[in-house]
LOMARBA-207925 format. One record per atom (N, C-alpha, C): x, z, y; residue in three letters; atom name; residue number from 1. Coordinates in nm, 4 decimals. Atoms other than C-alpha are relative to their C-alpha. Layout:
SITE_X_Z_Y_type_atom_seq
SITE_X_Z_Y_ALA_CA_NUM
...
//
This chain:
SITE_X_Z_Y_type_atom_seq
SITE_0.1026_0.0420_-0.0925_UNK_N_1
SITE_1.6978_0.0406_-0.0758_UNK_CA_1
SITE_-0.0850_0.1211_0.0381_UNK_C_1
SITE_0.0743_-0.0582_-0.0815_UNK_N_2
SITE_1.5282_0.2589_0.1479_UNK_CA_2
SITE_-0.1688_-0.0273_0.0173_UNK_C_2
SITE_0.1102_0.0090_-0.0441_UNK_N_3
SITE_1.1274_0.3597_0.1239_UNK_CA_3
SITE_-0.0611_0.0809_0.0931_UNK_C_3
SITE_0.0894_-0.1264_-0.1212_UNK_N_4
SITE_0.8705_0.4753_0.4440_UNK_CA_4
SITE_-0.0884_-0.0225_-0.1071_UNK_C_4
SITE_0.1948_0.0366_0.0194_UNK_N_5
SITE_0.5044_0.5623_0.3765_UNK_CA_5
SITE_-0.0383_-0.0413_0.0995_UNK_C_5
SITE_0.0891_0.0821_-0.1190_UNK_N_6
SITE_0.2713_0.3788_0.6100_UNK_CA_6
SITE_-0.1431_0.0279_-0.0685_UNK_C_6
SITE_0.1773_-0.0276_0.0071_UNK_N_7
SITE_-0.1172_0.4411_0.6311_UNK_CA_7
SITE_-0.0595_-0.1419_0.0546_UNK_C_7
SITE_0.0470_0.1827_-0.0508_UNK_N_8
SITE_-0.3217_0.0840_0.6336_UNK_CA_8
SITE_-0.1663_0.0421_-0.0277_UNK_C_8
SITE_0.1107_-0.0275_0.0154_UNK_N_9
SITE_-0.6607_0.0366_0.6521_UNK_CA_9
SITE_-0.0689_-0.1726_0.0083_UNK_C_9
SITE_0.0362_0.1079_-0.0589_UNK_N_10
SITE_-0.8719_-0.3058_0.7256_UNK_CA_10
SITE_-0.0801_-0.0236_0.0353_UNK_C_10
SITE_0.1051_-0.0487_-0.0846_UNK_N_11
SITE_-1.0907_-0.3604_1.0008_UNK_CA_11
SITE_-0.0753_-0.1894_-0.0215_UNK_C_11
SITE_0.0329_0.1597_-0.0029_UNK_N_12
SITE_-1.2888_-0.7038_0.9391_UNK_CA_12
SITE_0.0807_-0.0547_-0.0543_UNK_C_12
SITE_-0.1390_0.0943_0.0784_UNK_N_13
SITE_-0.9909_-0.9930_0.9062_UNK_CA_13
SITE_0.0680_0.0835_0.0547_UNK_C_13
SITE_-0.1518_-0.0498_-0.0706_UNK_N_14
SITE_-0.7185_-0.7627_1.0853_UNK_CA_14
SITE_0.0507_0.1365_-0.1685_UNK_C_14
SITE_-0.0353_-0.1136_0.0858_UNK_N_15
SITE_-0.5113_-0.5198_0.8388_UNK_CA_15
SITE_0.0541_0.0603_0.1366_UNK_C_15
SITE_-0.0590_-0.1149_-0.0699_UNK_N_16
SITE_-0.3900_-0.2036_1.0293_UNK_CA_16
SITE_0.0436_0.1033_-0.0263_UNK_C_16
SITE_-0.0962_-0.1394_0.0552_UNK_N_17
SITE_-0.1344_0.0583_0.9940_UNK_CA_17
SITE_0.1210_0.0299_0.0952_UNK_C_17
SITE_-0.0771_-0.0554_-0.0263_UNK_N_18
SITE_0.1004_0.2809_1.0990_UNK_CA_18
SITE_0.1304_0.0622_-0.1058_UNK_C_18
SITE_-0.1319_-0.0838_0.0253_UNK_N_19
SITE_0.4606_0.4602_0.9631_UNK_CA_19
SITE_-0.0418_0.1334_0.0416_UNK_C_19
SITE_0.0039_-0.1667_-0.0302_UNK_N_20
SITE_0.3898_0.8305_0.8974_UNK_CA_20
SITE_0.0563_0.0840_0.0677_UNK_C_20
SITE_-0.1298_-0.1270_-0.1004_UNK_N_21
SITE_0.6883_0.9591_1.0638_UNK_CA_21
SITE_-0.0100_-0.0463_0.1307_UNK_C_21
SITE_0.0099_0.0734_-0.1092_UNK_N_22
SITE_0.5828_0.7495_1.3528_UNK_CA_22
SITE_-0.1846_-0.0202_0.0303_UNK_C_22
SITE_0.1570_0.0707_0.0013_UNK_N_23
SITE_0.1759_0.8048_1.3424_UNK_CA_23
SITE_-0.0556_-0.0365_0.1529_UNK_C_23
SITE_0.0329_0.0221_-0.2027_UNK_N_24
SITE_0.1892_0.7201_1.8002_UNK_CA_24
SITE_-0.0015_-0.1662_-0.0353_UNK_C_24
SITE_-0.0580_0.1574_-0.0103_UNK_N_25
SITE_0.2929_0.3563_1.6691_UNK_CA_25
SITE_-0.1236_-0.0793_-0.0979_UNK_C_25
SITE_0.0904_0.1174_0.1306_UNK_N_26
SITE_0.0446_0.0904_1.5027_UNK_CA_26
SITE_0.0217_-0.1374_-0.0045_UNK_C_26
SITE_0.0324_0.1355_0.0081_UNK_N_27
SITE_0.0321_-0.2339_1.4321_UNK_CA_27
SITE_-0.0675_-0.1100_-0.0920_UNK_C_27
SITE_0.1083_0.0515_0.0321_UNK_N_28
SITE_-0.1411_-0.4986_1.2795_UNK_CA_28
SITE_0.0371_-0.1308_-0.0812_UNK_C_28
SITE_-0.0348_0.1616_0.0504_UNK_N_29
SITE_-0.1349_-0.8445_1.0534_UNK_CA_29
SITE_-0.1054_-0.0290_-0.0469_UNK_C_29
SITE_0.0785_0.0517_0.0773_UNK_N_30
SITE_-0.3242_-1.0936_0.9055_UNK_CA_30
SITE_-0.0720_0.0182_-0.1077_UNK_C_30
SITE_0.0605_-0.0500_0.1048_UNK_N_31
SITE_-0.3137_-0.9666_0.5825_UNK_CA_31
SITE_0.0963_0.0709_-0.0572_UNK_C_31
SITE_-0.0652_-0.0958_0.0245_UNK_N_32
SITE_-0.1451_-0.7094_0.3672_UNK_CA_32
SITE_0.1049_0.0220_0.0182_UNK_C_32
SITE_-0.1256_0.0005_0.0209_UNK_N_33
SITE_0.1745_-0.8482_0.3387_UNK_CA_33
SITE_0.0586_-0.0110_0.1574_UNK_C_33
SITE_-0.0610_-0.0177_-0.1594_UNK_N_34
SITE_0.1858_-0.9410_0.7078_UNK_CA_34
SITE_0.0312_0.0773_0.0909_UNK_C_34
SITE_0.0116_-0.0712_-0.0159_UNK_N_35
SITE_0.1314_-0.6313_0.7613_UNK_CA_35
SITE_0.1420_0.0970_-0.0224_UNK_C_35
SITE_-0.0548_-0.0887_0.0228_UNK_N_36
SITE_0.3711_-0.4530_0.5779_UNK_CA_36
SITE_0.1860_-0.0994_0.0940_UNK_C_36
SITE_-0.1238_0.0330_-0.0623_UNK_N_37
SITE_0.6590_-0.7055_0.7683_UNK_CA_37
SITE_-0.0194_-0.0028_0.1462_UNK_C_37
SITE_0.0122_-0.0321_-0.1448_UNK_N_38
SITE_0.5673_-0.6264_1.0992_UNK_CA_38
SITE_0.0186_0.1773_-0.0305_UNK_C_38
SITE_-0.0259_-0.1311_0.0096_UNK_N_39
SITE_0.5772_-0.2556_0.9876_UNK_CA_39
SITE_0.1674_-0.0030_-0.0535_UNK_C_39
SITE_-0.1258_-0.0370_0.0119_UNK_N_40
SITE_0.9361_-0.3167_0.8798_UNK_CA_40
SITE_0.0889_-0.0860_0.1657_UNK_C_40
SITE_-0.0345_0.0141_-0.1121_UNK_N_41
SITE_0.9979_-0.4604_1.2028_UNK_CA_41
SITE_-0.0016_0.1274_0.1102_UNK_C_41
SITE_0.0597_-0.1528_-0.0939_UNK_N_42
SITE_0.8362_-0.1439_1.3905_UNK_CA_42
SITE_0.1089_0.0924_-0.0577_UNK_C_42
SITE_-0.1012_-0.0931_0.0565_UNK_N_43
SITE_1.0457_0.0365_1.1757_UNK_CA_43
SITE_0.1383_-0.0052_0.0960_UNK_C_43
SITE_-0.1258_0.0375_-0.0564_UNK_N_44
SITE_1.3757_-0.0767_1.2963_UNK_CA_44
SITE_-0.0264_-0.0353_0.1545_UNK_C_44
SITE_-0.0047_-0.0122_-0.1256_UNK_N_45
SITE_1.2680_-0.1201_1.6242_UNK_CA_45
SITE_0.0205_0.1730_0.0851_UNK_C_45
SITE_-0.0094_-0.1641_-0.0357_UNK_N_46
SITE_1.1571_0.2973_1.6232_UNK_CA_46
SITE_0.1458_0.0427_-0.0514_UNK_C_46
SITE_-0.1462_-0.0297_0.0392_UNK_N_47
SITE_1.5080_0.3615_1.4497_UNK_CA_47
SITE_0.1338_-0.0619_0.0879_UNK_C_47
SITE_-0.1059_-0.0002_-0.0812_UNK_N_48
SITE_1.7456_0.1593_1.6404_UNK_CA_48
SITE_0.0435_0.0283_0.1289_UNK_C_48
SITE_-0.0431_-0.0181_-0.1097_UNK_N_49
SITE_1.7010_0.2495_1.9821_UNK_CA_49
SITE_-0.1146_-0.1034_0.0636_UNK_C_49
SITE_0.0939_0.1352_-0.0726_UNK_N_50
SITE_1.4900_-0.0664_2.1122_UNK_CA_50
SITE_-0.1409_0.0504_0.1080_UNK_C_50
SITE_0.1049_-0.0800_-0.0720_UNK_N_51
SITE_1.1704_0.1774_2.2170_UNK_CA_51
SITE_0.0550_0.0856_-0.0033_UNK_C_51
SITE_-0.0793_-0.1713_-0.0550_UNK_N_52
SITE_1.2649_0.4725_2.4135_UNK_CA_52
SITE_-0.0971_0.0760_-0.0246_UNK_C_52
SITE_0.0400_-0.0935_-0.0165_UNK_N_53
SITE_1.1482_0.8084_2.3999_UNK_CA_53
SITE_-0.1052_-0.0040_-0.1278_UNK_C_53
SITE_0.0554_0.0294_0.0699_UNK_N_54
SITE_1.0265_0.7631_2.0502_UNK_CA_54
SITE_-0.0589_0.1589_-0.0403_UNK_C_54
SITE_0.0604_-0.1037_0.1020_UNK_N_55
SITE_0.7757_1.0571_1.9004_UNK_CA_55
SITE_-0.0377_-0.0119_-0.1245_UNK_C_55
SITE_-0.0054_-0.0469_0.1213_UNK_N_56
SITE_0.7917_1.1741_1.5839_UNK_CA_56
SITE_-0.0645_0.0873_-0.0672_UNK_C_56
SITE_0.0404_-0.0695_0.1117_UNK_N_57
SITE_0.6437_1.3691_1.2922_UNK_CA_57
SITE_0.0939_0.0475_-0.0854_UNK_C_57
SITE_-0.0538_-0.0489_0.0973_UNK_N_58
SITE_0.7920_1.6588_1.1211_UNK_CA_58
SITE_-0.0590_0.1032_-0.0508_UNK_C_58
SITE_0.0729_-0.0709_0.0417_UNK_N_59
SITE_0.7419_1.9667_0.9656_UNK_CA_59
SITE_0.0041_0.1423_-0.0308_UNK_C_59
SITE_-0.0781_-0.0638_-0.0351_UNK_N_60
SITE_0.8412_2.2897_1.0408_UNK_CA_60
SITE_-0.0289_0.1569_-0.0903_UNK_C_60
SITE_0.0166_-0.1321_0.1030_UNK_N_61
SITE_0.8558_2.6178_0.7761_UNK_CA_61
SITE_0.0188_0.1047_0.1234_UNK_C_61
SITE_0.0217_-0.0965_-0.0347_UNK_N_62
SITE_0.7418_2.9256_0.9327_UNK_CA_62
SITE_0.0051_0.1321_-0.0685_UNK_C_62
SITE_0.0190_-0.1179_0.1040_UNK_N_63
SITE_0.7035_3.2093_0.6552_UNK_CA_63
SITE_0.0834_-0.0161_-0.0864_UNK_C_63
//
């Protein structure tokens, strides 16, 4: 099984977060858990193709 990191936070009743390798994308749930299955939805939506022209986060060695 396959893990992302995601960054959450909670604003009032909304939870909110993003996928690190994806920090252009957010979304949102009820509550933690709703949260984290709409982020595996986002996931597989940014991975299979579904949203175009997806930007990304990487990290690039210089020295």
């Amino acid at each position: 099984m396959q893990s992302i990191r995601y960054v959450f936070w909670q604003d009032e009743d909304m939870w909110l977060g993003y996928l690190e390798d994806y920090p252009d994308y957010m979304t949102q749930g009820t509550s933690l858990q709703d949260l984290e299955e709409h982020l595996r939805d986002l996931h597989h939506d940014l991975t299979s193709g579904v949203i175009p022209c997806v930007r990304r986060r990487a990290e690039l060695q210089v020295a």
